[in-house]
ROMARDREN-889444 format. One record per residue (C-alpha): residue in one letter; z, x, y; residue number from 1. Coordinates in steps of 0.05 Angstrom, whole numbers, plus 5000, padded with zeros to 4 digits. Each point is the difference from the previous one (the first is absolute). Layout:
// residues N
+------+------+------+------+-----+
| type |   c3 |   c1 |   c2 | seq |
+------+------+------+------+-----+
|    a |    Z |    X |    Y | NUM |
...
+------+------+------+------+-----+
END
This chain:
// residues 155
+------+------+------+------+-----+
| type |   c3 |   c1 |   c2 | seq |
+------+------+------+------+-----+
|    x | 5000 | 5000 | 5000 |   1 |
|    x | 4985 | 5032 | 5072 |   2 |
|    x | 5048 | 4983 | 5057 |   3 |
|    x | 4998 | 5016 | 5069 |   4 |
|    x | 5039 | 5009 | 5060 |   5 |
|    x | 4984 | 4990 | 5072 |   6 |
|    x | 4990 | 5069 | 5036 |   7 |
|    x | 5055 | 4990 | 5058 |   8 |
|    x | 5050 | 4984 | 4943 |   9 |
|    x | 4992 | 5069 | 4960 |  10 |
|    x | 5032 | 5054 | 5038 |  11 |
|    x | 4973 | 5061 | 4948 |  12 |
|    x | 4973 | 5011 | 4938 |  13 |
|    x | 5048 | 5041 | 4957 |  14 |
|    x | 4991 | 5042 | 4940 |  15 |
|    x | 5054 | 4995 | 4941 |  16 |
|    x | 5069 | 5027 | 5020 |  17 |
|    x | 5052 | 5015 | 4961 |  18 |
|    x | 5038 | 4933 | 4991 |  19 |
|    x | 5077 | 4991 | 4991 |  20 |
|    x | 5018 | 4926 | 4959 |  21 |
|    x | 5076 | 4986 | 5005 |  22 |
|    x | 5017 | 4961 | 4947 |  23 |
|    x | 4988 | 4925 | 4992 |  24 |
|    x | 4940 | 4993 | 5039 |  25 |
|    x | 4963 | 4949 | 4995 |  26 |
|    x | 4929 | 5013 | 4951 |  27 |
|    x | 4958 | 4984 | 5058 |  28 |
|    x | 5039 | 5063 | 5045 |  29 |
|    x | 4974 | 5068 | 4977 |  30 |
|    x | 5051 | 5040 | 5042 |  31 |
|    x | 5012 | 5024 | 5058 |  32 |
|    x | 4985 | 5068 | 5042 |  33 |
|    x | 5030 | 5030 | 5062 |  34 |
|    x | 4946 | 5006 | 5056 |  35 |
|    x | 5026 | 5032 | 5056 |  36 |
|    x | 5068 | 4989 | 4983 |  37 |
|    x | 4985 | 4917 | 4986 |  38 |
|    x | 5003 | 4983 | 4931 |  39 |
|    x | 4927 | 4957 | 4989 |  40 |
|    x | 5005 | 4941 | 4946 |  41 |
|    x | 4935 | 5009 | 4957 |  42 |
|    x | 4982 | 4934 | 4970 |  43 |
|    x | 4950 | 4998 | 4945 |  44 |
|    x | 4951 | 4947 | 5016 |  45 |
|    x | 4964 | 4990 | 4927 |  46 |
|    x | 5074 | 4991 | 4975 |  47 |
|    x | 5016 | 4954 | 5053 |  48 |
|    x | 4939 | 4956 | 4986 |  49 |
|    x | 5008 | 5003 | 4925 |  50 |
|    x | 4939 | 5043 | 4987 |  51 |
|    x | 5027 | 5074 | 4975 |  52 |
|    x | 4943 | 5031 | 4956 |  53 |
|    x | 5036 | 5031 | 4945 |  54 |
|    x | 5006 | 5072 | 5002 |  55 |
|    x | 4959 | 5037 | 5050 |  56 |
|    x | 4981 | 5064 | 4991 |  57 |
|    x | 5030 | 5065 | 5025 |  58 |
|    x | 4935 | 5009 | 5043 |  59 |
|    x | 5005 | 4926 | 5021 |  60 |
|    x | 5075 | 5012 | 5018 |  61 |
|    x | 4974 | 5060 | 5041 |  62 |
|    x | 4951 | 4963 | 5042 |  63 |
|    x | 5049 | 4940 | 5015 |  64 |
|    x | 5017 | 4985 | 5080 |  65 |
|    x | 5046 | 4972 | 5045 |  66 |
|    x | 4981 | 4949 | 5053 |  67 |
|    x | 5056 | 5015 | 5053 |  68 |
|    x | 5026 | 4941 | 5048 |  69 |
|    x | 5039 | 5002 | 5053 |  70 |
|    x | 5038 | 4928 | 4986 |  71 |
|    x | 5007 | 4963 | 4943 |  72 |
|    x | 5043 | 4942 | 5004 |  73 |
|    x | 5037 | 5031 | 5058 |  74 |
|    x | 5030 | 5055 | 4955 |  75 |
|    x | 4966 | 5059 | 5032 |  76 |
|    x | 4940 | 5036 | 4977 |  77 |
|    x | 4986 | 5000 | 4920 |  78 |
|    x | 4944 | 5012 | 4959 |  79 |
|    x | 4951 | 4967 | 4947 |  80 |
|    x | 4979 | 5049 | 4940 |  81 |
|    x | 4930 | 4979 | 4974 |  82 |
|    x | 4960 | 5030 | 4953 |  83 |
|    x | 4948 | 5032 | 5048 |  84 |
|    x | 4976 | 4989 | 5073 |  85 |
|    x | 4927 | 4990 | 4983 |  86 |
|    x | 4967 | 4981 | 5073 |  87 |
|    x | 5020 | 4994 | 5070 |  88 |
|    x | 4955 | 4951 | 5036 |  89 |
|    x | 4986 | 4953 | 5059 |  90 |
|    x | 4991 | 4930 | 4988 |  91 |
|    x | 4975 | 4946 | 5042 |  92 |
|    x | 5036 | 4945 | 5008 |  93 |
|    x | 4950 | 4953 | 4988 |  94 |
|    x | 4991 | 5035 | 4920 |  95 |
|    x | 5086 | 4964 | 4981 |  96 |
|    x | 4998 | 4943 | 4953 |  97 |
|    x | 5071 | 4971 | 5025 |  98 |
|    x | 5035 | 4983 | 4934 |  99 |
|    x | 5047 | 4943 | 5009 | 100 |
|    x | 5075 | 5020 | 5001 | 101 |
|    x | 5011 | 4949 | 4942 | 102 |
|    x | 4956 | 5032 | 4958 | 103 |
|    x | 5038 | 5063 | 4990 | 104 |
|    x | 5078 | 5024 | 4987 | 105 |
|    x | 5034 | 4995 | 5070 | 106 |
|    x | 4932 | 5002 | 5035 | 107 |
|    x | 4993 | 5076 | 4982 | 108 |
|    x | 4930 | 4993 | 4997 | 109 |
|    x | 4960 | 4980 | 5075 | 110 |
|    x | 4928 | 5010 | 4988 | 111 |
|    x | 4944 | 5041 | 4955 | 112 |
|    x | 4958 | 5046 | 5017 | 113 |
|    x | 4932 | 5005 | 4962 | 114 |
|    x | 4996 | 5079 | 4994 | 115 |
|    x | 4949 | 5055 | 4960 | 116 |
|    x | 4991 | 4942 | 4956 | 117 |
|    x | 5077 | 4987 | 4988 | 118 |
|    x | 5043 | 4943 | 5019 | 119 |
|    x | 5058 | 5033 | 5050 | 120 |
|    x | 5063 | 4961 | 5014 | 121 |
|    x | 5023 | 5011 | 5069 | 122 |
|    x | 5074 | 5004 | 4992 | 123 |
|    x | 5050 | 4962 | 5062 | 124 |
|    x | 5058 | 5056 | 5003 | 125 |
|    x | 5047 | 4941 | 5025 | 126 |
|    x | 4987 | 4966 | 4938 | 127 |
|    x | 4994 | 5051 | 4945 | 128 |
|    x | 5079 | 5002 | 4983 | 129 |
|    x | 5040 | 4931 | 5000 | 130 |
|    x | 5062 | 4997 | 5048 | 131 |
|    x | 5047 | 5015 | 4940 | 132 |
|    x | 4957 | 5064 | 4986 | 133 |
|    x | 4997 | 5018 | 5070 | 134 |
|    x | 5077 | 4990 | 5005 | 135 |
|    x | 5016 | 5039 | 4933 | 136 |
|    x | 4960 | 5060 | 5025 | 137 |
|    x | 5030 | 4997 | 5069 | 138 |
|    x | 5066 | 5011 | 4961 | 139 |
|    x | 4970 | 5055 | 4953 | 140 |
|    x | 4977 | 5037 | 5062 | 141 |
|    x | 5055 | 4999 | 5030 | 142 |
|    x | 5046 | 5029 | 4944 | 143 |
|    x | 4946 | 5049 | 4986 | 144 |
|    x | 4997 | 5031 | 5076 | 145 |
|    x | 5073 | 4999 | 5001 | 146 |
|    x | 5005 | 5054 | 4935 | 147 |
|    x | 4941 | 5031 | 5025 | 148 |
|    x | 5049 | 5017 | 5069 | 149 |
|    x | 5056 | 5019 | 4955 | 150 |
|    x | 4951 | 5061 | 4978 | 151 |
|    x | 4984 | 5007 | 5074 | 152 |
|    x | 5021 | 5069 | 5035 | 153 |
|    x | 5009 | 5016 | 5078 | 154 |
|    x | 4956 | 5051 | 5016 | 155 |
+------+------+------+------+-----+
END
C-alpha cells in the first residue's frame, strides 16, 4: 500500500537510528531516539494500519526511513518508520479523489492520488492516531524525555 504525507507536514526525511523501546510499548511504537536531546516517538505505520509484511530483509531493514513531524497530536515532534521513501512529488490539487471520512478508520484516509500507475493514499496527520492513541503516546513521550534528562550532563 503507498501512503503519503502532505509536504508542509514532514519536517525531514530520516535514515534508521538507533532506537531505544522501554518496555511495554505498545506494537504499533518501535521506540524512541534522542534527537537533540528530545526523545522522538517512532510509530510504525504498516503496524498501525494492520499491514506488517512478515520478515523484511536485512537489506530491506537497511533502506527503511523516518518521516519526521514536528506535531503529532500535540505531543511534540515524532516520527513514522516506513519501509522506504520512494518519491517526493508535487501534486495538483485538482488530481485528490476526496475519500469520505466514513469510509475509513477515524477518517485517516482524505483523498487518493493516482500515481506511476499506483493508487496513493494521502494520509490526514490529525487523523492517523485516534485521541486515545494520541493521548497514550503523549504520556509515553513524556516518560521517555524525562529518563532521557536523567542521562543528561551540564556541559
Amino acid at each position: 500500500m503507498g501512503c503519503a504525507l502532505r509536504r508542509q507536514e514532514v519536517r525531514e526525511l530520516l535514515p534508521m537510528p538507533h532506537l531505544w523501546r522501554p518496555p511495554a510499548l505498545p506494537r504499533s511504537v518501535a521506540g524512541f531516539f534522542n534527537l537533540g536531546g528530545q526523545a522522538v516517538p517512532v510509530v510504525t505505520l504498516a503496524t498501525l494500519f494492520g499491514l506488517e509484511a512478515p520478515g523484511l530483509t536485512k537489506e530491506a531493514e537497511a533502506y527503511r526511513h523516518l518521516m519526521l513531524i514536528d506535531r503529532l497530536g500535540g505531543s511534540g515532534p515524532a516520527a513514522f518508520l516506513v519501509d522506504r521513501v520512494i518519491d517526493l512529488v508535487t501534486v495538483d490539487e485538482a488530481r485528490l479523489s476526496p475519500v469520505p471520512a466514513s469510509d475509513t478508520l477515524n477518517g485517516c484516509i482524505e483523498a487518493e492520488i493516482e500515481h506511476s500507475g499506483a493508487l496513493v493514499h494521502l494520509l490526514s496527520l490529525e487523523r492517523i492516531l485516534l485521541a486515545e492513541e494520541r493521548q497514550s503516546l503523549a504520556d509515553l513521550s513524556g516518560r521517555a524525555q524525562e529518563r532521557l534528562g536523567e542521562w543528561a550532563t551540564d556541559a
